[in-house]
C-alpha positions in Angstrom: -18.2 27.7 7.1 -19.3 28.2 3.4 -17.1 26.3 1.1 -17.1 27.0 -2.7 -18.2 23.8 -4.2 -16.6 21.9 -6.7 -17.0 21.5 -10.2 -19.4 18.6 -11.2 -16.3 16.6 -12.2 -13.2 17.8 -10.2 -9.6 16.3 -10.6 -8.8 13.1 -8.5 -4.8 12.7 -8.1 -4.6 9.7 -6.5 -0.9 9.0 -5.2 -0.2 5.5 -4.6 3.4 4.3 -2.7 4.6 1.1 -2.5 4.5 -1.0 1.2 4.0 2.2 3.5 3.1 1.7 6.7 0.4 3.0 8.9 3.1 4.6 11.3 4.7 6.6 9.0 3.7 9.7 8.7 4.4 12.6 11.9 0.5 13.6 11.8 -0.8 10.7 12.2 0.9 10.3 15.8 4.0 9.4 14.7 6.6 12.1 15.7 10.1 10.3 14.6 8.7 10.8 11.3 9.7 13.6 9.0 6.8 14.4 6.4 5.7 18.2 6.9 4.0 17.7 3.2 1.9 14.7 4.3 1.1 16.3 7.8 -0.4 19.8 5.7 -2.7 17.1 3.5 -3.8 15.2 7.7 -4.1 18.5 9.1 -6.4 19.8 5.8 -8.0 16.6 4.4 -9.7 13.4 5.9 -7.6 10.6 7.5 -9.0 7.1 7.9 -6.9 5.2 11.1 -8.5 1.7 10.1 -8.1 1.5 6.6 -7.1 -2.0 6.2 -5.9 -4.0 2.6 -7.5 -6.7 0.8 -4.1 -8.8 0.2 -0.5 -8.5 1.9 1.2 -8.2 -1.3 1.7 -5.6 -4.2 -0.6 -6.8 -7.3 -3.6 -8.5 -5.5 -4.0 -5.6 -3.3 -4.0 -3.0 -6.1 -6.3 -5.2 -8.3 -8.9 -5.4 -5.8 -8.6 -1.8 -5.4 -8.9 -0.7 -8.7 -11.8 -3.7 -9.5 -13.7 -3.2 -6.3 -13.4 -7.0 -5.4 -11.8 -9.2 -3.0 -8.8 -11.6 -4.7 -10.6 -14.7 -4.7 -12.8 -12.9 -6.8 -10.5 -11.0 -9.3 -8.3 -14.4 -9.8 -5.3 -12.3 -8.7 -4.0 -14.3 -5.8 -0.1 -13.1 -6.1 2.1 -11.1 -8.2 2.1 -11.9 -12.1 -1.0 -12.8 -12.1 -2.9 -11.8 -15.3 -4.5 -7.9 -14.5 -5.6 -5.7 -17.6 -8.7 -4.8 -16.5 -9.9 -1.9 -13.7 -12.8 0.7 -13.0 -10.2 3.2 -14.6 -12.0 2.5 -17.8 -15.2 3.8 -15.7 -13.2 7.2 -15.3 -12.1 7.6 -19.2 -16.1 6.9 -20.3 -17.3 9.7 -17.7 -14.9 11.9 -19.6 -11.9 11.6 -17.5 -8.2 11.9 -19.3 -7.0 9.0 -17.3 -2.6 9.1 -16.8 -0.5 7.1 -14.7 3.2 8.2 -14.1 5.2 5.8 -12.0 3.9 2.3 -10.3 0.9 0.2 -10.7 1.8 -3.5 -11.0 -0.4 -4.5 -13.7 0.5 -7.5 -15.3 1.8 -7.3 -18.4 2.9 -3.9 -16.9 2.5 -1.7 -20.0 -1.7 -3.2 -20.2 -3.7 -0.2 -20.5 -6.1 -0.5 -17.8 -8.1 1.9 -18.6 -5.6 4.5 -18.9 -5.0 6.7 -22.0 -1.2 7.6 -20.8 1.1 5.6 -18.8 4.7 6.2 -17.7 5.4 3.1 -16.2 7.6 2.8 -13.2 8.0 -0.7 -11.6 9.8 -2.2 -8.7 13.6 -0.9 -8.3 14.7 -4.1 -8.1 13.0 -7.1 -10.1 14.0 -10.6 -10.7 11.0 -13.0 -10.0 9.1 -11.4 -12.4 9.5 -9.0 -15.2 13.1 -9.3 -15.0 13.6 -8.4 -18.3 11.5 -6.0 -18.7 12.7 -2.2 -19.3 10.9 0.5 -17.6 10.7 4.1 -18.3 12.4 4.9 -15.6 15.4 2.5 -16.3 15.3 3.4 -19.8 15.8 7.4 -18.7 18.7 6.2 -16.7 20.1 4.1 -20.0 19.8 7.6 -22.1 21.8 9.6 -19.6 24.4 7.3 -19.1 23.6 6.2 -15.6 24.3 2.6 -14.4 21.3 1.8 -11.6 22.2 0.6 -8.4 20.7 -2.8 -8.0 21.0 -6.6 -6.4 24.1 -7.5 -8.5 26.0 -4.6 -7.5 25.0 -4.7 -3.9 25.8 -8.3 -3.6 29.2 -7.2 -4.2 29.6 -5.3 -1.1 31.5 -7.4 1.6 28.5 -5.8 4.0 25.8 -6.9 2.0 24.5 -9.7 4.6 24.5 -7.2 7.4 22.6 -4.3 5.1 19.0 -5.4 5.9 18.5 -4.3 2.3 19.8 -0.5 3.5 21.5 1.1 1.0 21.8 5.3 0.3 21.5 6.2 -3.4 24.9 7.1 -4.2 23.6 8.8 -7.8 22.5 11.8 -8.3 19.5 12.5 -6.2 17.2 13.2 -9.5 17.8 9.7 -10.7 16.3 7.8 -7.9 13.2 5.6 -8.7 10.9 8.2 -6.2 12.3 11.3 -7.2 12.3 10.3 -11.4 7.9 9.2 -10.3 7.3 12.6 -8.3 9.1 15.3 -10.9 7.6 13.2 -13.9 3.6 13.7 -12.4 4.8 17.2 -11.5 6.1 17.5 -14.9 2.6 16.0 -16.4 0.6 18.7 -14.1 2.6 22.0 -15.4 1.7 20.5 -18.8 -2.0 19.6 -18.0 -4.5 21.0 -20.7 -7.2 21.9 -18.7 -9.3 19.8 -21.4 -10.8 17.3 -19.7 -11.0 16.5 -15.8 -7.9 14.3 -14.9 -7.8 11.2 -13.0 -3.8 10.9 -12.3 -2.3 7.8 -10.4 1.2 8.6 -9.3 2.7 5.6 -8.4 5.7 5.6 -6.1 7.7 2.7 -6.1 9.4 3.5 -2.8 9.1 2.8 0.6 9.2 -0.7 -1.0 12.7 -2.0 -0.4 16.3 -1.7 -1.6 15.8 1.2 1.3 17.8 3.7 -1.0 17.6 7.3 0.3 19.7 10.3 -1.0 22.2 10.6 1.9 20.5 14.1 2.5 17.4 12.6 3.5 19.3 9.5 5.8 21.3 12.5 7.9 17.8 14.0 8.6 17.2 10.8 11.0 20.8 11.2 12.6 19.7 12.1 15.9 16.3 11.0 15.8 14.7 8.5 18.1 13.1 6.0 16.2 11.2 3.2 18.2 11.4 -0.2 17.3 9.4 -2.7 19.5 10.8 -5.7 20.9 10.7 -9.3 19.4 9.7 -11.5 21.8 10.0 -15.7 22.0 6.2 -15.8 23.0 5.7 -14.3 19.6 8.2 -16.2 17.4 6.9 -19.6 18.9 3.5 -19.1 19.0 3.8 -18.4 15.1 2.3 -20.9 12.2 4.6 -22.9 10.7 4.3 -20.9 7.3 5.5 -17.8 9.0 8.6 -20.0 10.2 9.2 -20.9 7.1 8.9 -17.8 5.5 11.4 -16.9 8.6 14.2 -19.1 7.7 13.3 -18.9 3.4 14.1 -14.6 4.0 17.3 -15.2 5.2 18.6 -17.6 2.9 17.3 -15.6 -0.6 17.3 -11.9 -1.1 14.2 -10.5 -1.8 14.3 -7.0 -2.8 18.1 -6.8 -1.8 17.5 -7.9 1.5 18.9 -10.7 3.6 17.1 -10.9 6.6 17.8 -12.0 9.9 16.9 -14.2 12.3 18.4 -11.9 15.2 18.7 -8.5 13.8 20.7 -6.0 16.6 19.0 -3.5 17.6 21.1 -1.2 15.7 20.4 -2.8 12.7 16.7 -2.4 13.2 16.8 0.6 13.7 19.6 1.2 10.7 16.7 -0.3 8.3 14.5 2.1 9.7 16.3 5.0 9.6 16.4 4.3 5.4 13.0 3.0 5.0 12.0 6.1 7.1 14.2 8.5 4.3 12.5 7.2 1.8 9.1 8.2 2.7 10.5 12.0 3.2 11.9 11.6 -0.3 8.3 10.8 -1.3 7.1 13.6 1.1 8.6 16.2 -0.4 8.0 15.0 -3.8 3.6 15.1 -2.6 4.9 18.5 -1.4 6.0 19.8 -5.2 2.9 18.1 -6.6 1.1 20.0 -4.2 2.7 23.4 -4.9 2.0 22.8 -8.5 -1.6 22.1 -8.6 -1.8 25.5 -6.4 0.6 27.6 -9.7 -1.8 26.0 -12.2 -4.5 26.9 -10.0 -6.1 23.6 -9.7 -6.1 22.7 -6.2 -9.3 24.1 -5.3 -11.0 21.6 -8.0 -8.9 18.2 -7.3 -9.0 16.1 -4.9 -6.2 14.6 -3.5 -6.0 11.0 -2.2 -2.8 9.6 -0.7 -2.1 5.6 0.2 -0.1 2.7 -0.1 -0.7 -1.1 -1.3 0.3 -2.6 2.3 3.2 -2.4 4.5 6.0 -3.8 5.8 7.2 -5.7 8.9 10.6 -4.1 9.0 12.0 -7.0 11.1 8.8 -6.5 13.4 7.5 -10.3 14.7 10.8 -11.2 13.4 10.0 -10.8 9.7 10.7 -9.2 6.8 8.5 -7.6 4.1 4.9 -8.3 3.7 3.2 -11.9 3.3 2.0 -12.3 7.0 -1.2 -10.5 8.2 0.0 -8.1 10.9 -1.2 -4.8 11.4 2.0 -3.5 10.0 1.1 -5.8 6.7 -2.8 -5.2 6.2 -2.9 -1.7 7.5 -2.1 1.6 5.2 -2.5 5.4 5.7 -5.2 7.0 3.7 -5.8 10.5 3.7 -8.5 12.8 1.4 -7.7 16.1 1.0 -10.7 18.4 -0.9 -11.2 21.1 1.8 -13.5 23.1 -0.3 -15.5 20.1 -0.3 -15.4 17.9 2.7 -14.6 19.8 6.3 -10.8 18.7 6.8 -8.7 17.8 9.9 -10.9 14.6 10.7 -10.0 11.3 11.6 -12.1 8.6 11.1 -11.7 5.7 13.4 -13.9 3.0 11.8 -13.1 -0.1 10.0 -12.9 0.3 6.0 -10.8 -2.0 3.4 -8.8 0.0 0.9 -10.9 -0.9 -1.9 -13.7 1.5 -0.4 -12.0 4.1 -1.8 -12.9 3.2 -6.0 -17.0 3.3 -5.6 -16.2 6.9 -3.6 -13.3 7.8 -6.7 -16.6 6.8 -9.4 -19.2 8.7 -7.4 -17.3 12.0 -6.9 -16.5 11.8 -10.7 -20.0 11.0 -12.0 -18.9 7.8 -13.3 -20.7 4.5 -13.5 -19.9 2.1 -10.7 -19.8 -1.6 -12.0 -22.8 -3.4 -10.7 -21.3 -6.1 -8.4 -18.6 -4.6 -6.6 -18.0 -5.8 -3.5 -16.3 -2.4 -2.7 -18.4 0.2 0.0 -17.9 3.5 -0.7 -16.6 6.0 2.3 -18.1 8.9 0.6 -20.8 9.4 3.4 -17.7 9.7 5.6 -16.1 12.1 4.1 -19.5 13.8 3.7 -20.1 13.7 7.3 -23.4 11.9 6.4 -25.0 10.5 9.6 -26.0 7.5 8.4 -22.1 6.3 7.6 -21.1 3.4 9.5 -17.7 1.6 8.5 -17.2 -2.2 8.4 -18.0 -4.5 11.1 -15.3 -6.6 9.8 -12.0 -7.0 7.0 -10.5 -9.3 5.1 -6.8 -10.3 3.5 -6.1 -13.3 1.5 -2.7 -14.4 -0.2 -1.6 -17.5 -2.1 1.3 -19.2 -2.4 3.7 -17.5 -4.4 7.9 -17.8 -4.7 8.3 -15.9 -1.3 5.2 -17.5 0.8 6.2 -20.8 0.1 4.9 -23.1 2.9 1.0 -22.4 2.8 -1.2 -23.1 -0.5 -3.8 -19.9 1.1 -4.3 -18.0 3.8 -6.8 -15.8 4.6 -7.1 -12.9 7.3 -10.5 -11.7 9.2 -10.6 -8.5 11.6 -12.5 -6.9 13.8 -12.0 -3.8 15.7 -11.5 -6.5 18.6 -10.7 -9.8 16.9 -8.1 -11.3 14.4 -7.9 -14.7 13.0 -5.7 -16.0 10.4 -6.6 -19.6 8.7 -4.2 -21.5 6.6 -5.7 -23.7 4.3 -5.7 -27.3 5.4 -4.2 -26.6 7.9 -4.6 -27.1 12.0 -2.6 -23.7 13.2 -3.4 -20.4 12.6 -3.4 -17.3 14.6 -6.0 -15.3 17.0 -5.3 -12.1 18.2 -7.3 -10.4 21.0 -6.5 -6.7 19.7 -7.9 -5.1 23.2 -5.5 -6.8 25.5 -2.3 -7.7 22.9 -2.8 -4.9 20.2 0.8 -5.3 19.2 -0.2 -9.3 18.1 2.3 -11.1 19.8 0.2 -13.8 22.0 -1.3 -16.3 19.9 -4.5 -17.6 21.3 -5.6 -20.2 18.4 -4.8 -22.9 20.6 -6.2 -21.7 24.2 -9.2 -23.3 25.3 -10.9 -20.7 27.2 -10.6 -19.0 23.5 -12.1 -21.8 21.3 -15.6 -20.1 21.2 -14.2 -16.5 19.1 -11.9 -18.5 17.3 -15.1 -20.8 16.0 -17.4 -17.6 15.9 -14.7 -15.5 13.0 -13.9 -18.9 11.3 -17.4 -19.2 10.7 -17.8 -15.3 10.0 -15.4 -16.6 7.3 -17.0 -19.4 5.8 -20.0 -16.6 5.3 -18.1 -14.0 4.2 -16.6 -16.5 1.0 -19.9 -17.8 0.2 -21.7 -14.9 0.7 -19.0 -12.8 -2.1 -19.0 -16.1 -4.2 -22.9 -15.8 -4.6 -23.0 -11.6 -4.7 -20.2 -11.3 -7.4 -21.2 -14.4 -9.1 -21.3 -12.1 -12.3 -18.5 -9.5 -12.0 -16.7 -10.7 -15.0 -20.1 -9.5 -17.1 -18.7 -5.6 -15.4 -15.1 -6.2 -17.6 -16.2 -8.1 -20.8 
């Protein structure tokens, strides 16, 4: 089929949630899900199945996205750690107008970045960090006289220990965190100059918990099936003692709103779900007004549209709650490419890739300078359908301790399409997973003898991998001097 090519520099909207999971989205093979706007850009664009993240938490995984390194590289090991720098800045000298309209989790927040516009949009819900700090989306609600629902207020409720952070948005529907991000970029589109390409990063704070939908959007899921898979003892004792930890530490502080539990009902689970589920159609339909208004302003043809998330979220899976662990539902995140004037849409591409991949692709579509020691790979020849493409034999997470991952100084995650180890710094458990036979990861082979030899062969695969990016990105700091 001939396809009109694209300007030298097109557009890049790049829309970013917050701990989305892989199986969130109908297209994708999920059918409990309700996202007709996300299923146009699968059906239309380029999906990646095994697109994995570099770190189980917000700000490490979006620094090494938007660096092109791993965290032990970029120094930014857990939230609030120091981030003012990104290949953004590589955008705005090709040219770009470079905007960001809701989440990013820079730290300070308001840092540039390489941005020339922000409208910043942080967590719903902070106290760890930032706790003081006024958003614009909070300071919108201020002007209009609208209190936000948050932890103080919820703590109130006589149900809050049973909630599973599950709340609906009792406000009106236009002052939720998700729907203030989506009509703000769509807001910033209708207004777009046509001046100068855009790179625009629309940052949506949601799935992330409180789970907060607009009732509308719950009563959608009213009769829907949604499946939850069992938790089984085999996989709660064969866990390291850091996940226990973390286990018993979730239940007894509330992160995000939510107490967890060590024996959620069923109906709980699925309770939780239905919300966190809600909140991603509240952020479909929001991609699906974007979407509408690049087509008005004419602009769809010439921008390309990338949609992903910063990690996932157990959802009382493996008995945990949130993020910080290494499971599939943690490291693993949609990502879809939608340019069908420019890369034949309605593929899926099975191989291995690390989030990050994505920035050296974003710079080369956009005629920008990459910096010279990213440890980044670029998936353009995948979405080119270049023959020579092959994705990554293996992936890599890494977390530090932080005020949530409390009983481990560092752990650090290999994968292949087969294999997954987990190692905990100084210290004698860990996990390995044999993906083929147990690809939900609930039989922990670390231990087993007969297993010894592939749990030897990825820890040294490890050992390489750190000295092997120590040595190669021994001068990335010269790239953001």
């Amino acid at each position: 089929t001939h396809r009109k090519s694209m300007s030298i520099q097109p557009n890049v909207l790049f829309i970013l949630t917050d701990q989305q999971r892989y199986d969130s989205i109908c297209a994708l093979g999920h059918p409990h899900c309700i996202t007709p706007h996300l299923d146009r850009l699968v059906k239309e664009g380029v999906s990646f199945s095994q697109c994995h993240v570099t770190a189980p938490s917000c700000a490490p995984s979006r620094a090494s996205l938007f660096t092109g390194h791993y965290p032990h590289t970029t120094g930014i090991l857990k939230n609030a750690d120091n981030w003012t720098r990104s290949w953004i800045e590589n955008l705005a000298d090709a040219g770009y107008h470079c905007a960001n309209v809701g989440k990013m989790h820079t730290w300070p927040f308001t840092t540039p970045c390489g941005f020339h516009e922000r409208q910043v949009v942080e967590n719903k819900d902070r106290f760890l960090e930032g706790a003081d700090f006024q958003d614009d989306w909070e300071k919108h609600l201020e002007e209009i006289g609208v209190e936000k629902q948050k932890r103080i207020t919820y703590r109130e409720r006589p149900d809050y220990r049973d909630c599973l952070g599950a709340f609906s948005w009792d406000l009106p529907e236009d002052t939720h965190s998700d729907a203030f991000t989506g009509n703000r970029a769509v807001k910033w589109l209708e207004e777009y100059d046509g001046q100068k390409p855009f790179f625009l990063e629309v940052g949506f704070p949601g799935p992330h918990p409180p789970y907060d939908p607009p009732p509308r959007l719950l009563d959608l899921y009213d009769d829907v099936d949604v499946p939850v898979a069992p938790v089984t003892k085999e996989d709660l004792d064969g866990q390291p003692q850091a996940y226990k930890g973390m286990r018993t530490h979730n239940v007894e502080i509330d992160h995000d709103s939510v107490v967890h539990q060590m024996e959620p009902s069923e109906e709980n689970r699925i309770r939780q779900r239905k919300h966190y589920l809600a909140n991603v159609t509240l952020i479909d339909e929001k991609v699906g007004q974007i979407m509408t208004t690049l087509e008005e302003k004419d602009l769809l043809e010439d921008t390309i549209v990338i949609f992903s998330s910063d990690h996932g979220d157990c959802l009382t899976d493996h008995g945990h709650s949130q993020k910080w662990t290494m499971y599939d539902e943690i490291t693993r995140v949609p990502l879809i490419v939608h340019a069908p004037s420019r890369f034949q849409g309605g593929r899926k591409i099975d191989d291995l890739i690390q989030l990050m991949d994505l920035g050296p692709a974003i710079l080369e579509m956009a005629g920008a300078n990459l910096p010279e020691t990213m440890e980044a790979r670029t998936i353009l020849p995948a979405l080119e359908e270049n023959a020579s493409w092959t994705g990554r034999e293996y992936v890599y997470a890494e977390q530090a301790k932080d005020l949530i991952l409390t009983d481990t100084e560092f752990m650090t995650m290999v994968r292949s399409k087969d294999w997954k180890l987990v190692h905990f710094l100084d210290e004698e458990d860990g996990q390995l997973f044999d993906l083929r036979q147990d690809p939900q990861e609930t039989r922990n082979l670390w231990s087993e003898p007969e297993h010894l030899e592939t749990r030897k062969m990825l820890l040294d695969n490890l050992r390489e991998w750190r000295i092997r990016s120590h040595y190669e990105s021994a001068n990335w700091a010269n790239d953001w001097r």
